[in-house]
C-alpha positions as CSV (number, residue, x, y, z in Angstrom):
1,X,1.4,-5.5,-14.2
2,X,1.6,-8.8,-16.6
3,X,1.7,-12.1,-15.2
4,X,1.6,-15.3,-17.5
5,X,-1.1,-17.3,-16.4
6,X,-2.1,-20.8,-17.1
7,X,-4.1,-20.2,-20.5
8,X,-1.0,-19.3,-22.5
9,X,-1.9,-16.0,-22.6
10,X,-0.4,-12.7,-20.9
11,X,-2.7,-11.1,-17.9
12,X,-2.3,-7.6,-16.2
13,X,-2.2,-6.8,-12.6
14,X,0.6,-4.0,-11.3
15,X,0.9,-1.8,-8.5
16,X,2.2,1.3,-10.4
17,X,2.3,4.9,-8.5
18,X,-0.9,5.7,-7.1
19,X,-1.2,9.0,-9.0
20,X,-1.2,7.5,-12.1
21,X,-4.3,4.8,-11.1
22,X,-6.0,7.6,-10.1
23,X,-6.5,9.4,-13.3
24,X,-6.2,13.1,-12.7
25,X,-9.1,15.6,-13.7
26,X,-6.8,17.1,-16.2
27,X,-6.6,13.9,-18.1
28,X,-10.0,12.3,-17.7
29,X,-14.1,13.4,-17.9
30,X,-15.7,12.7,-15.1
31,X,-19.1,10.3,-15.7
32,X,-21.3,8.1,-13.7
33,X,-19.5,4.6,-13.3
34,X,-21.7,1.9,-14.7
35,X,-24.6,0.7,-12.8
36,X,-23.7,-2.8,-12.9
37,X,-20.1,-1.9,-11.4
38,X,-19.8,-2.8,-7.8
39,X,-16.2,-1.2,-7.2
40,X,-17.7,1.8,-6.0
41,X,-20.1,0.0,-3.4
42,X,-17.3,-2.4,-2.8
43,X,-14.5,0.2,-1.8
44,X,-17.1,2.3,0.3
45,X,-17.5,-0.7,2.2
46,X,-14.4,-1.2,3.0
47,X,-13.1,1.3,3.5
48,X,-16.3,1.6,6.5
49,X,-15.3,-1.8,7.6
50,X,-11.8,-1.0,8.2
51,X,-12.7,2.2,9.8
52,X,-15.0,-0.1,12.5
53,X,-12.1,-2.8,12.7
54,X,-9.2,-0.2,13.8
55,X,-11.3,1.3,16.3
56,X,-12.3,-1.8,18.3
57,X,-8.8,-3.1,17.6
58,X,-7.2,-0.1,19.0
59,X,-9.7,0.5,22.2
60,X,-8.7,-4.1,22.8
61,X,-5.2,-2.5,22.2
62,X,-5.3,0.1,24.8
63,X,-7.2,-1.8,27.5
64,X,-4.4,-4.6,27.1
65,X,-2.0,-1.7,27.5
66,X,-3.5,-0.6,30.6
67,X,-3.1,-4.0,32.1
68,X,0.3,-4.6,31.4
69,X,1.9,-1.5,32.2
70,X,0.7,-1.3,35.8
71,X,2.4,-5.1,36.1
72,X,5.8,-3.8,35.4
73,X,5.8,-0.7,37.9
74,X,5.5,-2.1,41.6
75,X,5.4,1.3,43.4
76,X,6.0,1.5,47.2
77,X,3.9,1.1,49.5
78,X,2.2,4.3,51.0
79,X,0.5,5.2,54.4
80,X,-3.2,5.0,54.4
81,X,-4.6,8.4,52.6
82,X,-1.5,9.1,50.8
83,X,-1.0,9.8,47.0
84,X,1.3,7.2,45.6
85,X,3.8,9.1,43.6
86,X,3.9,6.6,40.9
87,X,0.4,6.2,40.2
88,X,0.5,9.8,38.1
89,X,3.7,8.2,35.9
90,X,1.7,4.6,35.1
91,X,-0.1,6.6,32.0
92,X,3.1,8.0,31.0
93,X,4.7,5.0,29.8
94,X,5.6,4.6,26.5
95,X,4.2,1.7,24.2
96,X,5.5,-1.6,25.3
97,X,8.1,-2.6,22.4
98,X,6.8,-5.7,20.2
99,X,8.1,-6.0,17.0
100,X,11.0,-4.5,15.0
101,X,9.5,-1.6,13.6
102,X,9.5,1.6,16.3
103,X,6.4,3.2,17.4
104,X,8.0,5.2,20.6
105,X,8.1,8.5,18.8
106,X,4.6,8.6,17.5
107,X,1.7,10.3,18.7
108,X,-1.9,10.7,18.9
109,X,-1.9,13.4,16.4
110,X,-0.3,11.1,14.0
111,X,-3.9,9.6,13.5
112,X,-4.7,12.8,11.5
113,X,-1.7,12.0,9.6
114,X,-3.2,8.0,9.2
115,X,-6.4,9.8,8.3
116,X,-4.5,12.3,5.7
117,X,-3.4,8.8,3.7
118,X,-6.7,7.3,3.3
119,X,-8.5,11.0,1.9
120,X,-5.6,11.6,-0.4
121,X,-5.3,8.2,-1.6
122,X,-8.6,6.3,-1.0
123,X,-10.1,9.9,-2.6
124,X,-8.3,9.8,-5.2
125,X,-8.9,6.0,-5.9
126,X,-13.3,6.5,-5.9
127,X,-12.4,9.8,-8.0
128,X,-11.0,7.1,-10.9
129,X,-14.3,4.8,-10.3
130,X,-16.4,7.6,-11.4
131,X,-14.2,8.5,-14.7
132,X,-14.2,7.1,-18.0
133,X,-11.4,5.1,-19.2
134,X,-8.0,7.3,-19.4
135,X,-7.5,8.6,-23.3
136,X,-3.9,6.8,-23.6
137,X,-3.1,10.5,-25.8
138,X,-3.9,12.6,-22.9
139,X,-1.4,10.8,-20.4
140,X,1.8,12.7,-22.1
141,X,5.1,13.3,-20.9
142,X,4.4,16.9,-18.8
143,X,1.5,15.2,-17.1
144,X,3.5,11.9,-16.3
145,X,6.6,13.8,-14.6
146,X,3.6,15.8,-13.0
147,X,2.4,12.1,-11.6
148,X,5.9,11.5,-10.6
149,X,6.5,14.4,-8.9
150,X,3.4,14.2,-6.3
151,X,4.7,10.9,-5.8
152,X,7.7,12.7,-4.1
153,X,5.8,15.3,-2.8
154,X,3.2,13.2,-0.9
155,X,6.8,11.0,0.7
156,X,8.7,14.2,1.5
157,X,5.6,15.3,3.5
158,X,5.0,12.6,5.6
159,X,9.2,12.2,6.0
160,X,8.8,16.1,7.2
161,X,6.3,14.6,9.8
162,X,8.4,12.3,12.0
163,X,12.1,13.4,10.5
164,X,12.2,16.5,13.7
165,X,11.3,13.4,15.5
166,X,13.9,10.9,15.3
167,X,16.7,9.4,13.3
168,X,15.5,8.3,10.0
169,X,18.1,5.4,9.7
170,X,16.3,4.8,13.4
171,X,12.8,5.4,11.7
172,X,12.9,2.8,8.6
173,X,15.8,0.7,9.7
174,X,18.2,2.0,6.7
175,X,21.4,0.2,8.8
176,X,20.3,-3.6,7.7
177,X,23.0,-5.4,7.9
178,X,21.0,-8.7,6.5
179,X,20.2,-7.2,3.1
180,X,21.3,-10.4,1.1
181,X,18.2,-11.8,2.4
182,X,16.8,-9.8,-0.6
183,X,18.0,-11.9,-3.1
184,X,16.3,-14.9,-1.9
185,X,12.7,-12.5,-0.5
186,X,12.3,-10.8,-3.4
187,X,11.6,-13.5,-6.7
188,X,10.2,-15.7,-4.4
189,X,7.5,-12.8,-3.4
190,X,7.1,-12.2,-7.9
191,X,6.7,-16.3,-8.2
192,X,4.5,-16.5,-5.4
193,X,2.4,-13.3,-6.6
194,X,2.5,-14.5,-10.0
195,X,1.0,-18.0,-8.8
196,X,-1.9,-16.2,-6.8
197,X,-3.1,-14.7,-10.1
198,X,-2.6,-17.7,-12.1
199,X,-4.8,-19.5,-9.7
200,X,-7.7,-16.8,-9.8
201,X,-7.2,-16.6,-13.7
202,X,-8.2,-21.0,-13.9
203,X,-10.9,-20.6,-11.0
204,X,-12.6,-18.1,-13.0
205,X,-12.6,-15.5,-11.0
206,X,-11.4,-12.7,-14.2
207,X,-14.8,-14.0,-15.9
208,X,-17.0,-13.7,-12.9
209,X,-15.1,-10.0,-12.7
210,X,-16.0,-9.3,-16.0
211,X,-19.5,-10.2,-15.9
212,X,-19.9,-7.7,-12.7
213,X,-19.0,-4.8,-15.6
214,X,-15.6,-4.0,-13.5
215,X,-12.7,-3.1,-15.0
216,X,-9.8,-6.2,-15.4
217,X,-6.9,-3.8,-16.7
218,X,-5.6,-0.4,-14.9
219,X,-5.2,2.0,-16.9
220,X,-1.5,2.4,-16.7
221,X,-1.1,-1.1,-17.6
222,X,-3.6,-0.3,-21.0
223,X,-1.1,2.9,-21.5
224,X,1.8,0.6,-21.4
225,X,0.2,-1.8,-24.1
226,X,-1.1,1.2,-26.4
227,X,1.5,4.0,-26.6
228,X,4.5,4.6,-28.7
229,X,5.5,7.2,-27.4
230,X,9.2,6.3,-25.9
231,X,9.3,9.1,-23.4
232,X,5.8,8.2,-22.2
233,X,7.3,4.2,-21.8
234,X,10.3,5.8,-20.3
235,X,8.3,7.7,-17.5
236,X,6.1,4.8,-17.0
237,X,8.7,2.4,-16.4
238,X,10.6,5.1,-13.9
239,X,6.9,5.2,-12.0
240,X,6.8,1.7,-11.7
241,X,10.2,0.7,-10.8
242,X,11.7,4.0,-8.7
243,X,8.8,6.5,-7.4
244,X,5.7,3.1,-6.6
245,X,9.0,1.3,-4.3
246,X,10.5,4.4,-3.3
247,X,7.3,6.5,-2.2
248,X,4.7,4.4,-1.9
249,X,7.0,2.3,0.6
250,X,7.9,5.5,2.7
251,X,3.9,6.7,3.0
252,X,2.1,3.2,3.5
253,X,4.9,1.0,5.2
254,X,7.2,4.2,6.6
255,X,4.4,6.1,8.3
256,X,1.2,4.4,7.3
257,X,1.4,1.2,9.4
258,X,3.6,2.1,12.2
259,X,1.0,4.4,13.0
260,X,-2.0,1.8,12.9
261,X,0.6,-0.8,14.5
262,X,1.0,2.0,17.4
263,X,-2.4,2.5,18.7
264,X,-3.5,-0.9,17.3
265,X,-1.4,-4.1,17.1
266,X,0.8,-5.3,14.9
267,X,-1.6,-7.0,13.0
268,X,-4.8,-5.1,12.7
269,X,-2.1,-2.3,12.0
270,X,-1.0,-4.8,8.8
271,X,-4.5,-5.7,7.6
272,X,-5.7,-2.4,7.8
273,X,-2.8,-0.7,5.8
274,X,-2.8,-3.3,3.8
275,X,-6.8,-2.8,3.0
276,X,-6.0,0.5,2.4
277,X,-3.1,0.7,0.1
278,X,-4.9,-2.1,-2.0
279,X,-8.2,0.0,-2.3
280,X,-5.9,3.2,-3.2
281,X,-5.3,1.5,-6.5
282,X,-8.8,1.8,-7.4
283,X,-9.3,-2.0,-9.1
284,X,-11.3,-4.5,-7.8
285,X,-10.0,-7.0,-10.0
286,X,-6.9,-6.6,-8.1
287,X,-8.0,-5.8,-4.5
288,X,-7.4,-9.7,-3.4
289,X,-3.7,-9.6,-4.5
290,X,-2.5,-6.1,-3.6
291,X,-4.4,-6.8,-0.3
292,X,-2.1,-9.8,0.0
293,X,0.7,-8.2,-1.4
294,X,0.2,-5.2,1.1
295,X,0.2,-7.2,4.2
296,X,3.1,-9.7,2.9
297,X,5.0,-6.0,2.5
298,X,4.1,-5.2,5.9
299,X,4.9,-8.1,7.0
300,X,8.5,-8.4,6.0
301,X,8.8,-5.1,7.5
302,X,8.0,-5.8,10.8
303,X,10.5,-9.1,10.4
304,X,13.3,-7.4,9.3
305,X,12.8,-3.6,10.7
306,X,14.1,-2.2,7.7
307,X,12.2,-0.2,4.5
308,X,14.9,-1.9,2.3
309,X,12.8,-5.3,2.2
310,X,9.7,-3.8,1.7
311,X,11.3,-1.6,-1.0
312,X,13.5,-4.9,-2.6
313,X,10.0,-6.3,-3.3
314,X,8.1,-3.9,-4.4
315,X,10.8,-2.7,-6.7
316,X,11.4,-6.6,-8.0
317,X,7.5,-7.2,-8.6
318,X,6.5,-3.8,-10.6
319,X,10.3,-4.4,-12.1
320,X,9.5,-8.3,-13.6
321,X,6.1,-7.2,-14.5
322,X,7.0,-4.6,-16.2
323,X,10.1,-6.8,-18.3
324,X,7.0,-9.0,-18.7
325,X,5.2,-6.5,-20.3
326,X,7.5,-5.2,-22.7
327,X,8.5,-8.9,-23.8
328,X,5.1,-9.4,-25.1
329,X,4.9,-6.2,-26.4
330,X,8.3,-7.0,-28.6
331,X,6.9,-10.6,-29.5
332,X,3.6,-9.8,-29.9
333,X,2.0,-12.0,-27.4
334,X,-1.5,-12.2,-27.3
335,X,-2.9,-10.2,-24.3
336,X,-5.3,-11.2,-22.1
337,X,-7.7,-9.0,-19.5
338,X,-7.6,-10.4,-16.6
339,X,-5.0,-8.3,-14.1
């Protein structure tokens, strides 16, 4: 997305749907990403690093477990030599409940479904490292309704997951009574957002970026400032503003982290999704904001226990960057690279 930073100028950062950052092979050649690029090395990394933290978070997690549970089950006492009927139900327990969001009904299966996210969208965001820039011609209409429509796909599978489970106005808290909080959550999340990359734009950190050979603008950001094709700016803006808050919210903040949160914490469950859906987007540019932005989604989520606030902000930050971007399209602003 476009942010107006402190030079005057109009810079790019968004969170658009995933399958449109990650150019598909239809649209793009693959290549050898430059040598001088480090989002590769960068993203392998930490995507490793976040593998190492959520196991030693969740093994602290279970051992805390373990210690708690057998506190809040006094059994009776037994003769000498007898087996204590209780001791074979300690295990059994459910999860203690912290938080708002609900972890009761997920299981340790569910960590192939954890594991499903970050192959489908951490693959597909080192597949887009290793292509060459996206040919703004190539992205038409058919292939952008294509994009949307595995946006869709990917959120009815994981709502298929957990849906024979439990109630989904139980699951993602659809019943919020507080909504108006929304009003007041959401611009101050765009203005904070919008300060963040205003600060890295005067520190020099777009430069320093730059001179690292990685890319400052997504590609759907570059499609948005090049086409003139209406339909194409018409399913672009529908990306941003229904299927990115819509999906993406259901997959990384519906499923994603309450399954992390489950066998984790609450907040190595947050930092790890939040890793995760900011390397999906396949920019290191923007990994320190959406990484931010990720967890601040989580976040909320866990405060309020419903997907509506998570949803509200997403939908009002790719929403007023998008407004943005158009606006200096119209006037024509100069544009800047920085994200």
């Amino acid at each position: 997305m476009r942010t107006v930073g402190f030079s005057g100028k109009i810079s790019t950062n968004c969170i658009f749907p995933l399958a449109v950052t990650a150019k598909s092979s239809q649209v793009c050649r693959e290549v050898n990403a430059p040598p001088s690029d480090p989002t590769a090395i960068v993203l392998s990394c930490g995507f490793a690093v976040t593998l190492i933290f959520f196991v030693i978070a969740a093994r602290y997690h279970r051992m805390r477990l373990r210690k708690k549970i057998p506190a809040l089950i006094t059994p009776l006492p037994t003769a000498e030599g007898e087996e204590n009927p209780f001791q074979s139900s300690i295990h059994a327990v459910p999860p203690l409940p912290v938080g708002k969001v609900p972890v009761w009904f997920y299981h340790p299966l569910d960590l192939l479904g954890a594991a499903l996210v970050v192959l489908v969208f951490g693959g597909m965001a080192m597949a887009s490292v290793f292509m060459q820039d996206v040919q703004t011609d190539a992205l038409n209409p058919s292939v952008l309704a294509v994009n949307i429509a595995f946006q869709f796909i990917m959120a009815g599978v994981f709502v298929s997951i957990v849906i024979w489970r439990v109630n989904p106005v139980i699951w993602l808290g659809l019943r919020w009574k507080n909504w108006h909080w929304m009003l007041l959550i959401g611009p101050c999340t765009v203005v904070l957002m919008w300060m963040l990359m205003g600060a890295l734009q005067i520190s020099g950190y777009m430069k320093w970026m730059e001179s690292l050979g990685a890319e400052t603008t997504q590609d759907p950001v570059k499609l948005l400032q090049q086409s003139n094709d209406p339909m194409v700016l018409i399913l672009m803006t529908l990306t941003a503003v229904v299927a990115a808050p819509l999906c993406e919210e259901i997959v990384f903040r519906g499923y994603f982290y309450p399954v992390l949160k489950r066998f984790s914490g609450i907040w190595p469950g947050m930092i790890c999704s939040a890793f995760v859906f900011a390397a999906a987007h396949g920019n290191l540019t923007a990994l320190p904001a959406l990484f931010l932005l990720g967890g601040f989604l989580a976040f909320i989520y866990e405060k309020t226990g419903s997907l509506w606030a998570p949803i509200a902000v997403h939908f009002c930050f790719n929403g007023s960057n998008i407004t943005l971007l158009m606006v200096a399209r119209y006037f024509n602003l100069p544009l800047d690279s920085a994200p």
